[in-house]
C-alpha positions as MATLAB code, in Angstrom:
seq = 'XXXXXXXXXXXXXXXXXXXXXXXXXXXXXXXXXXXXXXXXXXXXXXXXXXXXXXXXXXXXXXXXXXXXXXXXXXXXXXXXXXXXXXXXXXXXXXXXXXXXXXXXXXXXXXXXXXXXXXXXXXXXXXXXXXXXXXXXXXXXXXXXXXXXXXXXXXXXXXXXXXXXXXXXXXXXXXXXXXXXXXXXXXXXXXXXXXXXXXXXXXXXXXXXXXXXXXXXXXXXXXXXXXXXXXXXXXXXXXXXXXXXXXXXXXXXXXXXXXXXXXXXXXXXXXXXXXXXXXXXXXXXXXXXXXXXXXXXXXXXXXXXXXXXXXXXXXXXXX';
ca = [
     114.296  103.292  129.708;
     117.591  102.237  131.718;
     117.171  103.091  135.613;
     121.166  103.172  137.137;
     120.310  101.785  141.366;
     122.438  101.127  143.816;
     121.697   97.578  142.641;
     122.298   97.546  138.849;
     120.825   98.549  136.228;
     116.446   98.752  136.226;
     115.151   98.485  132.852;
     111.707   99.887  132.113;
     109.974   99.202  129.073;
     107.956  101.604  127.178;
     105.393   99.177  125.687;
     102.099   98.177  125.973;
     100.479  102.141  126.124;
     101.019  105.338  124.688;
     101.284  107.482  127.678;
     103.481  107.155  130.564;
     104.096  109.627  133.600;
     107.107  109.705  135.627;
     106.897  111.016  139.403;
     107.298  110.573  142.897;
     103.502  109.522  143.726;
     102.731  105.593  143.502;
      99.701  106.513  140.877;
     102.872  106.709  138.410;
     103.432  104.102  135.411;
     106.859  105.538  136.546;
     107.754  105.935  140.468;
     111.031  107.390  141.159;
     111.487  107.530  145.168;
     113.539  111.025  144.888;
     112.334  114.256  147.205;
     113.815  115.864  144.507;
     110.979  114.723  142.018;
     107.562  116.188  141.899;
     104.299  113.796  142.724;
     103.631  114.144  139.206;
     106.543  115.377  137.209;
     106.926  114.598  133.553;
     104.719  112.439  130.862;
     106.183  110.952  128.062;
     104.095  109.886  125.394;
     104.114  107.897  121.925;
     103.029  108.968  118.873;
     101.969  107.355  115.803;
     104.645  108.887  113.605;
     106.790  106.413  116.195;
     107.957  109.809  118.016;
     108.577  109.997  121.669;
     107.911  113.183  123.269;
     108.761  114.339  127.320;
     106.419  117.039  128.712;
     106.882  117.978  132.006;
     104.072  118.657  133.979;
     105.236  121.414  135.929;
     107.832  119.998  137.859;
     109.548  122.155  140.767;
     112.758  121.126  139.865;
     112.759  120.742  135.980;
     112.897  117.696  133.740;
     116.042  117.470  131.239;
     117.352  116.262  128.448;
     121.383  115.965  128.558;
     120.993  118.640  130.283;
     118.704  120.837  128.954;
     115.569  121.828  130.406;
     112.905  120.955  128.634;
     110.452  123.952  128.956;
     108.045  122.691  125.528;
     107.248  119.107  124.451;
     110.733  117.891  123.045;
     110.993  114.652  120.388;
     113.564  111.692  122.354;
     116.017  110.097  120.471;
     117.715  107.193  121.103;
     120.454  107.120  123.988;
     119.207  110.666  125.210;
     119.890  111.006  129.280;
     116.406  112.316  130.841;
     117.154  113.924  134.191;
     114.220  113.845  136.875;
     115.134  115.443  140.526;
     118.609  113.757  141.262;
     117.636  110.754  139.255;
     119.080  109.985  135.760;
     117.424  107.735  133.012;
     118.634  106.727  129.511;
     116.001  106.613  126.483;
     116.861  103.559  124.276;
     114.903  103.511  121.254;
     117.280  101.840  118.469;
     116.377  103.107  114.522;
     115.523  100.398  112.203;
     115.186  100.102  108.912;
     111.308   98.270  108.585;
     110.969   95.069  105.980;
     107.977   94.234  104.240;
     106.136   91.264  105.574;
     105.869   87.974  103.146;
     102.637   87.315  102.040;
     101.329   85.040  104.047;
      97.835   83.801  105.466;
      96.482   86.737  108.284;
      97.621   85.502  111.532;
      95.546   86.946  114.900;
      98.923   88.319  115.656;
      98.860   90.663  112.483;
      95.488   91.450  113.186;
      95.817   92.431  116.528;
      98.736   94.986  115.786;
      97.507   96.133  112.511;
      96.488   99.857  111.464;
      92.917  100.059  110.735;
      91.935  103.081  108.725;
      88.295  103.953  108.542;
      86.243  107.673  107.120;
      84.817  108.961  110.161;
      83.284  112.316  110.865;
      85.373  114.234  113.542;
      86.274  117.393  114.916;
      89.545  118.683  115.236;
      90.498  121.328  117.759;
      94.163  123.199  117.622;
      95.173  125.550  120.406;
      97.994  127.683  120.187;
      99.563  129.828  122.861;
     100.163  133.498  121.957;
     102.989  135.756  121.987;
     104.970  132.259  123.254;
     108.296  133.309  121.388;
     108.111  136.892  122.918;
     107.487  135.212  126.948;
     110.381  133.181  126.703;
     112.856  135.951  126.462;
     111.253  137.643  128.732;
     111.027  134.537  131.200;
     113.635  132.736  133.657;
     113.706  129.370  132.195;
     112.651  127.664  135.403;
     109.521  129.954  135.712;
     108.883  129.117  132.038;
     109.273  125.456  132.381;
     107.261  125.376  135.429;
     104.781  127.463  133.905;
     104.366  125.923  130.477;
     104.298  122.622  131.688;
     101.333  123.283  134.274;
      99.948  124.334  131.095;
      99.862  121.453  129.375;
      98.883  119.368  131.663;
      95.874  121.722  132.613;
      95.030  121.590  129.291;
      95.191  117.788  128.739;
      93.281  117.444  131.629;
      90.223  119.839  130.544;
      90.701  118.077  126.810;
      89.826  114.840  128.758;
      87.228  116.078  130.706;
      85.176  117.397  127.543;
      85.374  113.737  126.188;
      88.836  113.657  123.958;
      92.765  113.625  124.716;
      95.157  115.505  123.321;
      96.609  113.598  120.038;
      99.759  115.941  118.890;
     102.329  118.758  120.876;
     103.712  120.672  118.511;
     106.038  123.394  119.945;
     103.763  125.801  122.059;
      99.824  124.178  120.751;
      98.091  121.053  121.033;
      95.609  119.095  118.519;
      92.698  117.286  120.054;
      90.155  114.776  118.338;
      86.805  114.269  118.745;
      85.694  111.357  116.439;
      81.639  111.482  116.455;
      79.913  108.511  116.519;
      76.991  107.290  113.942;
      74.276  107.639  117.054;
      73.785  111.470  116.387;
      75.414  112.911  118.879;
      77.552  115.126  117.068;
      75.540  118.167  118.513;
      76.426  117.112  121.684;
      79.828  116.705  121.507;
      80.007  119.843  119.806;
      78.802  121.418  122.798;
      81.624  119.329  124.941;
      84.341  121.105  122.291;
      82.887  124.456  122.768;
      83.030  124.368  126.354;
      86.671  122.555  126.224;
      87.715  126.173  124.169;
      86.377  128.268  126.541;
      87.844  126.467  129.767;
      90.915  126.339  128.114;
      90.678  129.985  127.695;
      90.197  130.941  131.514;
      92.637  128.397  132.631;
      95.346  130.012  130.432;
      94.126  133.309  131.334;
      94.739  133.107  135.326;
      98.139  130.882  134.636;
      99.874  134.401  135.180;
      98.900  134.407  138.960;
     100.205  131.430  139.589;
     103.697  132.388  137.883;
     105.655  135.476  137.406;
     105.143  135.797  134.027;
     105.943  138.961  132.437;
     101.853  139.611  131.033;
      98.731  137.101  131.088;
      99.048  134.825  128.815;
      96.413  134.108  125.787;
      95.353  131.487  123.133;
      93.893  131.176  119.763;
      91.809  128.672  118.545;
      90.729  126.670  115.024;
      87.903  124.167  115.086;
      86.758  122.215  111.695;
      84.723  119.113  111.499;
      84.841  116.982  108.475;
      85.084  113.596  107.472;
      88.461  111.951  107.818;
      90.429  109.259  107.163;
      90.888  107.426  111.262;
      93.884  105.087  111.704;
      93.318  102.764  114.747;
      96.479  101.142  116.060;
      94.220   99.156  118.526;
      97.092   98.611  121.048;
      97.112   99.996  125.175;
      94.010  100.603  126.915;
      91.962  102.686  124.141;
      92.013  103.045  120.802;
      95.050  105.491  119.383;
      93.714  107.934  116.685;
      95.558  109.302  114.093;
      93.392  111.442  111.781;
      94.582  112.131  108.711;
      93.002  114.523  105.825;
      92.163  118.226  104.976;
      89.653  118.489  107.724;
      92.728  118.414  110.257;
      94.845  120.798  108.092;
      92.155  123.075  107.373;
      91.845  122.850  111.478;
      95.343  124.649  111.962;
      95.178  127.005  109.009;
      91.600  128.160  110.966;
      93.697  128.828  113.956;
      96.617  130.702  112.066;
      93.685  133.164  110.934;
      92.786  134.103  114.009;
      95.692  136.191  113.966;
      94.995  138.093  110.583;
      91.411  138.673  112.059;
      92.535  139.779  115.065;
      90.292  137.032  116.622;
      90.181  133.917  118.828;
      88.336  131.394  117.502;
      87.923  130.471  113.673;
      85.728  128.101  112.854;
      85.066  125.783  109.372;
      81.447  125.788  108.091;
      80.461  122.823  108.387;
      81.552  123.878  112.261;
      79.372  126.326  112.305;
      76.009  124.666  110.871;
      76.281  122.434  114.342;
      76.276  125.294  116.000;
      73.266  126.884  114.523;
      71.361  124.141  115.374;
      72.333  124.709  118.935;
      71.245  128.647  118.077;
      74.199  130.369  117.076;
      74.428  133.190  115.112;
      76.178  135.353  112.948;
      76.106  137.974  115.124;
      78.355  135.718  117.634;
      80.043  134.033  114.739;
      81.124  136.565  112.327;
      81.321  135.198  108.410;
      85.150  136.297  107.107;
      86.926  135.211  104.181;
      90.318  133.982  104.513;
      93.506  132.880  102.740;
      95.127  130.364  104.030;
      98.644  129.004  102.748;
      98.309  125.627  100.239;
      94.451  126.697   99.569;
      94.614  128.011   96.009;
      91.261  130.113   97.063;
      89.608  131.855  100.022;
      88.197  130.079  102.410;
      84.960  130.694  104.281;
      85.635  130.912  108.402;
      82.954  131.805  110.997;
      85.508  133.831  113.697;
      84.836  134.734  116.854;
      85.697  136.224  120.731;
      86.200  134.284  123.571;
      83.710  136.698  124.915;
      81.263  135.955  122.346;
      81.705  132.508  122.776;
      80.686  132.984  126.344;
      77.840  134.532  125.953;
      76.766  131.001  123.227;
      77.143  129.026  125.790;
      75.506  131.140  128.496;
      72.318  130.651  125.660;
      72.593  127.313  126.093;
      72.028  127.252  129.680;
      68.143  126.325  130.979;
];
């Protein structure tokens, strides 16, 4: 990132981590000294397809992109002009064309910086918000940026509290990645995940009294657990996770038939056999058969309200 001052040019590097939030508070990776900029007013993040993406968190005045606003998580490319309050940045990320290493002896350099991939067992949550295509006719674009972006940062921040972080933004939905340990205690953080779906539900429920949006906004969810294939890039201050497999597909074609069901939450099976354990039931978790696009036959979902969800975890309570 180039920073133009009264001084010269202030280059930032984007290194080193694989989040990075730009505002006007000092608890920044980014501080911009502009009244114009919100305490905490955009994020941009890395991901492990080597994408950068800017999310702004809400911002009063907007975050752009030469000159757009950016009202949804939008991919950087290189030499883009990122607007924050009064202050203008320029993305530098130069394309390259990658060349095969020699063989050679392992070095602890390689091994520091390369991709481990290990079969774990994991859960993969996708969240998508409703009707989102509809809204954004039907919204100013500042109340939509404003609005969307408090939304994703709300929801990153309950994602984080139930013991994950939110892995992929695609469009209007976010993935999240809960890779369970081999101490047994998967039922556990299946509890964390159900919880995580059900605050995430409230929170995007009362986002329409905080903004004039023109109805309350809503969310569907898919949830699958399965073993997959876990790609550790080992670099920054925690592991990044890149999961990788038909457990996570499976995961958003579960939350595309929440819509055919007329539902909230689908589920996968072996989902739902955690959660019998914990004392669900069919009569909260309805079985359905669905078809799902690149499945060649049905597949068995357990579907649900968020209401019926509620009252699981109001079981659960001593």
């Amino acid at each position: 990132m180039v920073l133009q001052t009264d001084s010269g040019s202030r280059h930032l590097s984007l290194a080193g981590n694989s989040c990075w939030t730009v505002g006007r508070s000092d608890d920044n990776n980014l501080v911009l000294p502009d009244r114009w900029i919100s305490r905490n007013h955009a994020m941009i993040q890395y991901m492990e397809t080597g994408e950068f993406y800017l999310i702004d968190l809400g911002s009063r005045n907007g975050s752009f992109i030469n000159g757009r606003r950016v009202s949804v998580p939008v991919t950087l490319r290189d030499g883009d002009m990122l607007t924050f309050g009064q202050t203008e940045m320029q993305f530098y990320c130069p394309t390259y064309e990658p060349t095969l290493p020699k063989a050679e002896p392992s070095t602890q350099d390689f091994t520091a910086t390369a991709t481990l991939h290990v079969r774990r067992l994991i859960s993969v949550m996708v969240v998508d918000i409703r009707d989102f295509t509809v809204m954004t006719r039907q919204t100013d674009e500042k109340v939509l940026s404003e609005s969307i972006g408090t939304w994703f940062r709300c929801a990153g921040d309950i994602i984080s509290d139930h013991g994950s972080w939110v892995d992929k933004y695609i469009g209007d939905a976010v993935m999240a990645v809960w890779i369970h340990g081999p101490d047994g205690a998967e039922l556990k953080e299946m509890m964390q995940i159900v919880e995580a779906i059900s605050a995430l539900s409230k929170m995007t429920s009362e986002l329409h009294k905080r903004f004039p949006l023109p109805f309350p906004l809503r969310i569907g969810a898919g949830l699958n657990t399965g073993y997959a294939m876990v790609g550790n890039a080992g670099s920054g201050d925690r592991p990044e996770y890149t999961a990788l497999g038909d457990t996570v597909n499976a995961a958003f074609r579960f939350e595309t038939s929440t819509k055919q069901l007329g539902l909230d939450v689908a589920i996968g099976e072996t989902t739902y056999e955690y959660l019998v354990k914990l004392g669900a039931t069919e009569d909260l978790f309805k079985r359905y058969t669905v078809t799902m696009k690149g499945y060649e036959t049905p597949i068995v979902t357990h579907a649900s309200t968020f209401s019926d969800l509620d009252r699981f975890l109001l079981q659960q309570q001593p």
